[in-house]
LONU-701226 format. One line per 3 residues: number of its first residue (from 0); their letters; for each residue z, x, y of C-alpha. Coordinates in Angstrom, 2 decimals, padded with zeros to 5 digits. Each point is the difference from the previous one (the first is absolute). Layout:
# LONU-701226
NUM = a = Z/X/Y; ...
# end
This chain:
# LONU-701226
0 = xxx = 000.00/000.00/000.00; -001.00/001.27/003.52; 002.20/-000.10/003.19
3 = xxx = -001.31/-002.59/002.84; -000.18/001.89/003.07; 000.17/-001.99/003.19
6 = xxx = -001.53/001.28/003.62; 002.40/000.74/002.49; -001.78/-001.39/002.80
9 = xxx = -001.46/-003.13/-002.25; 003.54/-000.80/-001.16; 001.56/000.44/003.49
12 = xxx = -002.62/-002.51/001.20; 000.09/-002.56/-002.99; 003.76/000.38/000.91
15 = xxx = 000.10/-001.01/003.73; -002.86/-002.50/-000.69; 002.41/-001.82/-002.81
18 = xxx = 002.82/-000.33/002.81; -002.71/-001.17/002.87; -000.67/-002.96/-002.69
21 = xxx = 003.23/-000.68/-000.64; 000.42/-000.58/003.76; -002.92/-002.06/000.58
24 = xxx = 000.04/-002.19/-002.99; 003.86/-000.80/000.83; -001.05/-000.90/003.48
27 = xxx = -002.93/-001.90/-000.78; 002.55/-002.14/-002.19; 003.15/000.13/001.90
30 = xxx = -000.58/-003.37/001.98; -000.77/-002.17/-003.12; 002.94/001.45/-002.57
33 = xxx = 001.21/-002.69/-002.00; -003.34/-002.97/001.07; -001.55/-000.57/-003.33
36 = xxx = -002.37/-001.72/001.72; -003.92/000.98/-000.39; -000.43/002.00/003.56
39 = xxx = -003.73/001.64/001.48; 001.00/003.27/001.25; -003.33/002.25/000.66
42 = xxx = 002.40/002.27/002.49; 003.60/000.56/001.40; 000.99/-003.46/001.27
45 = xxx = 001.72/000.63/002.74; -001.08/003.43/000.20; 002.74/002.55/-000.06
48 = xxx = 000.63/002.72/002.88; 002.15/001.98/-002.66; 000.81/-000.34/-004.01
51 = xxx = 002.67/-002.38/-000.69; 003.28/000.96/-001.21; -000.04/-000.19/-004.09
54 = xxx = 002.54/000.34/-002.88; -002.94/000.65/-001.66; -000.33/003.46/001.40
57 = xxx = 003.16/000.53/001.49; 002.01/-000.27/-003.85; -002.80/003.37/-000.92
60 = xxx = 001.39/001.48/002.96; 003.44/000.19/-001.00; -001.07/001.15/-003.59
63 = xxx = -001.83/003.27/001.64; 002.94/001.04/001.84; 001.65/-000.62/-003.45
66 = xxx = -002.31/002.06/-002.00; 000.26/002.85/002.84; 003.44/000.38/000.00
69 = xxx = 000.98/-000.87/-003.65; -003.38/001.69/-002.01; -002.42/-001.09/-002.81
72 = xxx = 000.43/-001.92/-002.17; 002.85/-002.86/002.05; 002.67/-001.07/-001.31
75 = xxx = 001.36/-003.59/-000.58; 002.99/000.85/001.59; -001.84/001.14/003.03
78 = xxx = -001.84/-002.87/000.38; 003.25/-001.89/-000.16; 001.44/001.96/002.29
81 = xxx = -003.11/000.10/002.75; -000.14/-003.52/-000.03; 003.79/-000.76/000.59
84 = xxx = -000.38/002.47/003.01; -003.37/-000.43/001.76; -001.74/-003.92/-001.59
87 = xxx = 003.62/-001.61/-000.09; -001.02/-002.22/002.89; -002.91/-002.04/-001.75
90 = xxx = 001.48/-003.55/-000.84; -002.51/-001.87/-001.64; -000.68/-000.78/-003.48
93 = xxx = -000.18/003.06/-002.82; 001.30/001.97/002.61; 003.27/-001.84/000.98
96 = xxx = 000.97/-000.43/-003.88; -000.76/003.76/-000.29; 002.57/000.74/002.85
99 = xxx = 002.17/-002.78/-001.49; 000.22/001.84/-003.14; 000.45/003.49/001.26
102 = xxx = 002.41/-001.05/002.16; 002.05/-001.53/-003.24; -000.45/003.70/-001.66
105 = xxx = -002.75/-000.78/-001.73; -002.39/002.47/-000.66; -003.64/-000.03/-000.74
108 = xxx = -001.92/-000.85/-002.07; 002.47/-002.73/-000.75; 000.68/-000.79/003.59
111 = xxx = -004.01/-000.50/-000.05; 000.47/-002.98/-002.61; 003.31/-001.24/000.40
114 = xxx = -000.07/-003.47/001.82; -003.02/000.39/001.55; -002.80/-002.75/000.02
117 = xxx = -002.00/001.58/001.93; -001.13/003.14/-002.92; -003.15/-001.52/000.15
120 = xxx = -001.17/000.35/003.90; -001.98/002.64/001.96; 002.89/001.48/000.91
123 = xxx = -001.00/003.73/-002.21; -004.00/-000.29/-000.67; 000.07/000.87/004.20
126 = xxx = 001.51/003.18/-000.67; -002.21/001.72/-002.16; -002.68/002.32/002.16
129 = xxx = 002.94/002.62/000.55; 000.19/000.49/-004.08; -003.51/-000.42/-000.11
132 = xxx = -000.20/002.54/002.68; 002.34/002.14/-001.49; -001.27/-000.22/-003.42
135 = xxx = -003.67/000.27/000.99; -002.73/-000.41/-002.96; 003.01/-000.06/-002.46
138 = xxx = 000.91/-003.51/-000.38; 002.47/-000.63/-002.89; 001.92/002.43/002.28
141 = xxx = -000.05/-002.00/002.52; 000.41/-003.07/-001.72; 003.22/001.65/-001.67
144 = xxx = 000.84/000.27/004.03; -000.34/-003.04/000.72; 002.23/-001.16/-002.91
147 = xxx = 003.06/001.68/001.38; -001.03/-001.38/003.55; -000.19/-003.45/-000.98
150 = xxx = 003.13/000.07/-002.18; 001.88/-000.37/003.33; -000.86/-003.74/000.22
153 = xxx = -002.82/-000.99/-002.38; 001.41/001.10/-003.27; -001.40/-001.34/-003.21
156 = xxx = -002.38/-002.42/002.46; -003.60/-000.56/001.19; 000.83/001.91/002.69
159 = xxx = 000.66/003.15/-001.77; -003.13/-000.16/-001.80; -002.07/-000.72/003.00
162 = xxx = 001.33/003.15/001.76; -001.07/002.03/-002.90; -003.18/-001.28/-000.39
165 = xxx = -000.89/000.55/003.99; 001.38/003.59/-000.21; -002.22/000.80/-003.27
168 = xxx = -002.84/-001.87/001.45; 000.37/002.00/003.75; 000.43/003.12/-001.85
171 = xxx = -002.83/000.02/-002.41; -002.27/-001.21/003.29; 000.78/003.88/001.40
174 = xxx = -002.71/001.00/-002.50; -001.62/-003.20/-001.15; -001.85/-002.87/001.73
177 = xxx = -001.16/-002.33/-002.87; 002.19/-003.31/000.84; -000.05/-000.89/-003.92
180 = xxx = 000.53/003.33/-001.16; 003.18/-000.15/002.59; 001.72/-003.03/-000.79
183 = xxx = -000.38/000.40/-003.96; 002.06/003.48/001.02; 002.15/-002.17/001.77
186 = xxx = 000.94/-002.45/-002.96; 000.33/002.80/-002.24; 003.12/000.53/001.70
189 = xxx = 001.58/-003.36/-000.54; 000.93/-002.35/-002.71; -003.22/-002.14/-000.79
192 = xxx = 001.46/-003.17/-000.11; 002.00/-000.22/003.06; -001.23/-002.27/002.62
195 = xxx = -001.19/002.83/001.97; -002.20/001.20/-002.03; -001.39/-003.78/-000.82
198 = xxx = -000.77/-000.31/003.17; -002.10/002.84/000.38; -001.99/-000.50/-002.87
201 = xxx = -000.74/-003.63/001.09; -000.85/001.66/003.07; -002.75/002.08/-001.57
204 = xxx = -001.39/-002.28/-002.60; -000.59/-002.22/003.12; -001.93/002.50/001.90
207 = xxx = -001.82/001.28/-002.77; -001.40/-003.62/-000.86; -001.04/-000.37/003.52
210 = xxx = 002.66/-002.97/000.93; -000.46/-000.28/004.02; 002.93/001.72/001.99
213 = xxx = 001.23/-003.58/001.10; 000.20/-001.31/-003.91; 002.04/002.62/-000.87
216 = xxx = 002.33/-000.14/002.82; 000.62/-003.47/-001.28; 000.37/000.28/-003.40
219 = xxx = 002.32/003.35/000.26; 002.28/-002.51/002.48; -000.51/-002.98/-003.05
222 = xxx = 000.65/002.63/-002.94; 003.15/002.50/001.62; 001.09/-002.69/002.89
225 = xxx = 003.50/001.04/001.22; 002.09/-001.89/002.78; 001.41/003.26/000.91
228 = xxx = -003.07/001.34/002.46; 001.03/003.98/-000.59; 000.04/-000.57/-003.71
231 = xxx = -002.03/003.18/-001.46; -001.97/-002.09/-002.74; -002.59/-001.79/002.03
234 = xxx = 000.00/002.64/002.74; -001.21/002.53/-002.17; -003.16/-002.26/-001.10
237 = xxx = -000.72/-000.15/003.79; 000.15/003.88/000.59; -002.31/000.50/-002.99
240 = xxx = -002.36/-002.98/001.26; -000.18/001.77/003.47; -000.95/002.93/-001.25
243 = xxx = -002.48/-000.83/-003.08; -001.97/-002.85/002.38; 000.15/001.74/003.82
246 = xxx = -002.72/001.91/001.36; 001.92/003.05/001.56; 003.08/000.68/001.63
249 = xxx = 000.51/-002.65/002.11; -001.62/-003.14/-001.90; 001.97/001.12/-003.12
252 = xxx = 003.40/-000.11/002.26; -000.85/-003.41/001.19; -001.07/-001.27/-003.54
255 = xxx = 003.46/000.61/-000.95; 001.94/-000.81/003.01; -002.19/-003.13/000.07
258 = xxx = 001.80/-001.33/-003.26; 003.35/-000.53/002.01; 003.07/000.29/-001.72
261 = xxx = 001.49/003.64/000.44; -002.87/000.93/002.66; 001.84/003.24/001.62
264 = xxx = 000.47/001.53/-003.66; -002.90/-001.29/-001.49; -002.12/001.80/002.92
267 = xxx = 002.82/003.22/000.41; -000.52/000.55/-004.15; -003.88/-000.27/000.19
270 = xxx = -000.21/001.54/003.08; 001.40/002.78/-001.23; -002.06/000.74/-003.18
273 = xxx = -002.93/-000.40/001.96; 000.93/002.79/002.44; 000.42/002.21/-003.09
276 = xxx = -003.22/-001.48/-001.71; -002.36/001.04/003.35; 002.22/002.00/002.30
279 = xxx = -000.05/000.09/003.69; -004.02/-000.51/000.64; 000.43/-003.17/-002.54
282 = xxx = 002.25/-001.15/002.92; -001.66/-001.62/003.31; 001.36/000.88/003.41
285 = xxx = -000.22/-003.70/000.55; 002.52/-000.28/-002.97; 002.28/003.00/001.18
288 = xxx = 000.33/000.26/003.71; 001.79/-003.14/000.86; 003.15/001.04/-002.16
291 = xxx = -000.21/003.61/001.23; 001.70/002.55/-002.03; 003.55/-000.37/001.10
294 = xxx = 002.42/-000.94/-002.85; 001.68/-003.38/001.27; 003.58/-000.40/-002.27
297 = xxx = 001.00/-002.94/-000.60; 003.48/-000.90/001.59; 001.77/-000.18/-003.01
300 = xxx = -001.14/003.63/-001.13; 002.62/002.29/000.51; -001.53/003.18/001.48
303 = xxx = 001.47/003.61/-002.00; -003.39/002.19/001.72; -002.79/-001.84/-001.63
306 = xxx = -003.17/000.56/001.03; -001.66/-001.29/003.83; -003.39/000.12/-000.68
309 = xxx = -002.67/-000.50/-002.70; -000.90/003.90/000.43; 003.81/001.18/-000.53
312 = xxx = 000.53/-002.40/-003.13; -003.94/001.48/-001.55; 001.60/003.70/000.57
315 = xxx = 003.42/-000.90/-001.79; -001.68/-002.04/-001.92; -002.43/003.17/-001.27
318 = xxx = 002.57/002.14/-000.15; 001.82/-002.00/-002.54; -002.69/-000.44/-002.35
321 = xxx = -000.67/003.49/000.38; 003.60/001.36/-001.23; -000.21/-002.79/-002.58
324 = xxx = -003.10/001.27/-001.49; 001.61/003.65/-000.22; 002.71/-001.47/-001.73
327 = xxx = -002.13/-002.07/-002.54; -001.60/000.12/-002.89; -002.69/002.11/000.90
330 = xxx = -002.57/-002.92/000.16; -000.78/-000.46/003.49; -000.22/002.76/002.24
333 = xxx = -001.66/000.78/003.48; -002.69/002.04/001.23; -002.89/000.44/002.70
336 = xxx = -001.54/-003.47/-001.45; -000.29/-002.57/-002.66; -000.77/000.99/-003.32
339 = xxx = 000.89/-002.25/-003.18; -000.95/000.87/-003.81; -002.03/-002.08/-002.61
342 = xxx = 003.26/-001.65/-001.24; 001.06/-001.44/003.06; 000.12/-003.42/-001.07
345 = xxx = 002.40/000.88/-003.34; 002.01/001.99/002.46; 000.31/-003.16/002.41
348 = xxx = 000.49/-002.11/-003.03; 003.17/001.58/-001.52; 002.94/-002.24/000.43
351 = xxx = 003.12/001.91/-002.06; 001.93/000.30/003.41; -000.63/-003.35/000.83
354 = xxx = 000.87/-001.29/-003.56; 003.35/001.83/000.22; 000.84/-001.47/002.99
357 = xxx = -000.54/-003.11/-001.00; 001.86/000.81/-002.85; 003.53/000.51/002.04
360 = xxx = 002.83/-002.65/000.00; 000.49/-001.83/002.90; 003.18/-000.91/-001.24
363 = xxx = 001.61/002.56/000.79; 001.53/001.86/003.26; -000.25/003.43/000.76
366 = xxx = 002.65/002.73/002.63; -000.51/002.97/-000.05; 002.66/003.26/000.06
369 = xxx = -001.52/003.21/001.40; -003.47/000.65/-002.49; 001.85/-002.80/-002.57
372 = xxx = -001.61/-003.53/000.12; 002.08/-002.13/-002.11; -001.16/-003.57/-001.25
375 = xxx = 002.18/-002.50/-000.67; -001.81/-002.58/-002.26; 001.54/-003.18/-000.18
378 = xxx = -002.41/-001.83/-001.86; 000.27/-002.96/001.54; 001.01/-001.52/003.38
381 = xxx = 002.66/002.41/001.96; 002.57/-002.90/-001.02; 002.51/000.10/-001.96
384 = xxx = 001.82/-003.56/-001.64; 002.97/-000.25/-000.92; 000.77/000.63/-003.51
387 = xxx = -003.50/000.52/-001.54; -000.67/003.93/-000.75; -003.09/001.27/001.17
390 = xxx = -001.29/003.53/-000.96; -000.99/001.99/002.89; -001.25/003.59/-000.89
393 = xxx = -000.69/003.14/002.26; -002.63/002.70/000.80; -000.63/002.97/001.76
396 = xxx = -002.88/001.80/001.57; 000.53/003.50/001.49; -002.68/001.61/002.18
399 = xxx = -002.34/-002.72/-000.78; 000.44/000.49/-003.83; 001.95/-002.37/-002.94
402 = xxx = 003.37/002.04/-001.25; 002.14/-000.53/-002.91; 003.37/-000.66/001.51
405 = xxx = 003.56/-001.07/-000.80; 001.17/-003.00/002.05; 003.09/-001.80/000.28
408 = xxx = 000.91/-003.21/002.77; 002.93/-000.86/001.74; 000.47/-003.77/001.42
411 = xxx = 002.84/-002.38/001.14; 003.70/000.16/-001.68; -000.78/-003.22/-001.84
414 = xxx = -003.47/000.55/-001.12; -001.09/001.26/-003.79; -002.29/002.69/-000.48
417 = xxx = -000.64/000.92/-002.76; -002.70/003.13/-000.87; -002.25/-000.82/-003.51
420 = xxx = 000.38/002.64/-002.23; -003.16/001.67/-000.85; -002.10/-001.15/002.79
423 = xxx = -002.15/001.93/001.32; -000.42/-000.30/003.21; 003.02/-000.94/000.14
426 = xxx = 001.14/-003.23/000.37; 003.09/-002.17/000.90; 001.25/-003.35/-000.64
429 = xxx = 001.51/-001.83/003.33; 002.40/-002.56/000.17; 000.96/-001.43/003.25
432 = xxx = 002.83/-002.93/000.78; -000.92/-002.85/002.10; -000.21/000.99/003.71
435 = xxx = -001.61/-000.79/003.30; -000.75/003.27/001.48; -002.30/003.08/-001.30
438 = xxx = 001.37/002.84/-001.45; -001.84/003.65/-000.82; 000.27/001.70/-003.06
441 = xxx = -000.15/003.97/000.63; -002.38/001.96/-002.41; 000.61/003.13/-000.37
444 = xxx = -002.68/002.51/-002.18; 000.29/003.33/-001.59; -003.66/001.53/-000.48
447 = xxx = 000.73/003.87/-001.28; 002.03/001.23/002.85; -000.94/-002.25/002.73
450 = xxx = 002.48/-002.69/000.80; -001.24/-003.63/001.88; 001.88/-002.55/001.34
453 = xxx = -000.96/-003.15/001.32; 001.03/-004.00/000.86; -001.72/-003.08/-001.00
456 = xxx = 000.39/-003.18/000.92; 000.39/-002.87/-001.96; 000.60/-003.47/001.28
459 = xxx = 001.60/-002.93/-000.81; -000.91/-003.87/-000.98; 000.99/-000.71/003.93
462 = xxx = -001.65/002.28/001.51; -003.05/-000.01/-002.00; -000.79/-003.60/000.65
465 = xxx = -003.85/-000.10/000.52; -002.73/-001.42/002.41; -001.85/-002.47/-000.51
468 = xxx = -003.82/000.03/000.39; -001.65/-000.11/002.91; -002.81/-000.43/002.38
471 = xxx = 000.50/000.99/003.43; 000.35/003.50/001.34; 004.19/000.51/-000.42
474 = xxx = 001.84/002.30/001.85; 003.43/001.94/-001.22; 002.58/000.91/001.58
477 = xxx = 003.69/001.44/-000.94; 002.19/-002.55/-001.24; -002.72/-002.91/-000.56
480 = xxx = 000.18/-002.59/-003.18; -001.92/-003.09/-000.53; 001.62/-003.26/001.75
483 = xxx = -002.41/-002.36/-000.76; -003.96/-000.16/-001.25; -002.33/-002.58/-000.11
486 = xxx = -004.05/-000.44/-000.37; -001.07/003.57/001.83; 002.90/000.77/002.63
489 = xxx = 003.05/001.94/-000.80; 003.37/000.16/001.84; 002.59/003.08/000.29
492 = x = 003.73/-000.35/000.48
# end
């Protein structure tokens, strides 16, 4: 197998192009998030005089900082920790149950899952260009990325496997333009039954038996129909609609905007791809100077030096992926310009990464002790009833790598714990007592020399309580429970 060598100067430009897109296609849509109405967009409407503020970029902007400060590959814990400091602010929806569950001590990926409806939004596919961009032309790296990224608040859900698809899809598109070629890359990198992948599929078959655009608007909205407008099902049929049926840049942005629903991350995610796909002279000045290339964060975005312009964020951006690919695997490197061997396609194909990943339990919490990450797996919910033993069991990774270890736990006076002989790793049996508060159990591992310690949370019947489902955007905030819910509104105590 032969390395993939990328351009410098290509990559840089692919680079900057991808985050122009993002821009533009999350201003084009901006004004009609959430209308699931049919809308006729050919342009901006209004026209912008600078690029609206946008999780959609802004959460990307917090993970470079991240990767700069805390290396290749991150961490969970990092994440975790990034978020809590710098995206605590953000409210609404997966994010606000994310925050609600970090703020309980629990830590991802079961804070991801965990009493969250909303696992199946847009919330993660918007944040894959900087593992695509990191990862570049080695997708089941950065779908494996994306795994850890989404486990914050999409765990186990459509979410997570739209995020990996868009990073695998973004990063093969460094080196390959063939849009069927690209998203069968892409849904090598998920499960092939979840809805995500359905949808795509339907998407395709529709477009390859020459079904007009409008048709297949409508029968994506019949087939995947979701009250919930940022719902990542249906939006993903109306990225891959905009881009299969559009003409170029622009018409393919407005084919998918035009579809409603999710419009800002429907145009930010295909926006995006197509910067990558053509680069900057794929990109109109008609399409790129009313935004400008000032970074606009949104107010909710806690600033920790992230980057002010499109040109900073392509450097750091470069930079990254250029220490990553020293650090890798040896197959993608850089040079003068592009060069890619007869295999590329089996190289682009390979999904082992991607398969582990998927592979991992989201069950499970993870804190981490200098290089020690231990994993408390509790193999279930984080809840604990009274009187009914649940086995929990415990792992460790050190540097990155599975250990052998020796592990014992320590929880309340009048809890049981009990280790099971033999067990390897090792597990525990828990007993707790009836109460109404949550309690930690403290893990602590031997692997060789190295001692770990870390606390986990587990809650209780009363505070583990659940939400019910809903429809309307829904905002968290310390110290809020469910008073009352009817039809589609919600109210807070």
């Amino acid at each position: 197998m032969n390395n993939i060598i990328l351009g410098r100067a290509e990559f840089r430009d692919k680079v900057y192009a991808c985050w122009l897109g993002k821009n533009i296609g999350g201003t084009l849509g901006a004004p009609y998030e959430g209308d699931k109405s049919n809308h006729d967009l050919t342009f901006y409407d209004p026209v912008p005089d600078k690029s609206a503020p946008n999780d959609d970029l802004d959460f990307q902007l917090i993970w470079l900082v991240m990767l700069e400060k805390e290396g290749l590959p991150p961490r969970l814990v990092s994440f975790a920790q990034y978020w809590t400091q710098y995206l605590h602010k953000y409210p609404w929806n997966e994010y606000g149950f994310c925050n609600r569950n970090l703020k309980r001590g629990l830590m991802p990926p079961v804070c991801g899952w965990f009493e969250n409806y909303f696992v199946d939004e847009m919330g993660s596919p918007i944040r894959s260009e900087i593992w695509a961009c990191t990862a570049p032309a080695d997708p089941q790296t950065a779908a494996a990325l994306a795994w850890s990224d989404s486990a914050l608040d999409h765990a186990g859900g459509e979410g997570m496997w739209g995020e990996m698809f868009w990073a695998a899809v973004e990063s093969a598109a460094f080196v390959l333009n063939d849009p069927l070629e690209l998203i069968r890359i892409g849904l090598a990198m998920i499960p092939p039954a979840c809805l995500i992948s359905r949808v795509i599929r339907e998407a395709v078959w529709c477009w390859a038996n020459d079904i007009p655009y409008g048709d297949v608007r409508e029968r994506l909205k019949h087939i995947y129909y979701h009250e919930q407008p940022c719902n990542a099902v249906l939006n993903h049929g109306f990225i891959v609609i905009g881009w299969l049926y559009g003409n170029d840049f622009g018409d393919r942005l407005c084919k998918a905007v035009n579809c409603g629903f999710d419009t800002d991350c429907t145009g930010a995610t295909l926006g995006s791809l197509l910067g990558i796909l053509g680069g900057t002279h794929a990109i109109s000045e008609r399409w790129s100077d009313p935004i400008g290339k000032d970074i606009v964060l949104h107010e909710f975005t806690v600033d920790c030096g992230v980057p002010k312009t499109l040109d900073e964020l392509t450097e750091r951006t470069a930079s990254l992926a250029t220490k990553a690919a020293e650090q890798g695997d040896g197959v993608v490197a850089f040079g003068e310009s592009t060069e890619v061997p007869p295999d590329l396609l089996s190289i682009l194909y390979r999904n082992e990464k991607a398969i582990g990943a998927m592979r991992q339990d989201v069950r499970c919490g993870v804190a981490a002790d200098a290089d020690l990450h231990i994993f408390l797996h509790y193999n279930g919910d984080p809840v604990l009833y009274p009187d009914i033993v649940r086995r929990m069991h415990v792992t460790c990774l050190e540097n990155g790598k599975p250990v052998p270890l020796k592990a014992t736990i320590e929880g309340p006076d009048k809890w049981k714990i009990r280790p099971v002989r033999g067990s390897r790793p090792p597990a525990f049996e828990i007993t707790a007592p009836a109460t109404d508060r949550a309690e930690e159990l403290r893990v602590t591992v031997v692997c060789d020399e190295t001692t770990g310690r870390a606390a986990f949370t587990v809650l209780s019947p009363h505070d583990a309580q659940g939400f019910p489902n809903i429809t309307q955007s829904t905002q968290w905030s310390p110290g809020m429970k469910v008073k009352s819910c009817s039809g589609r509104t919600i109210a807070f105590e």
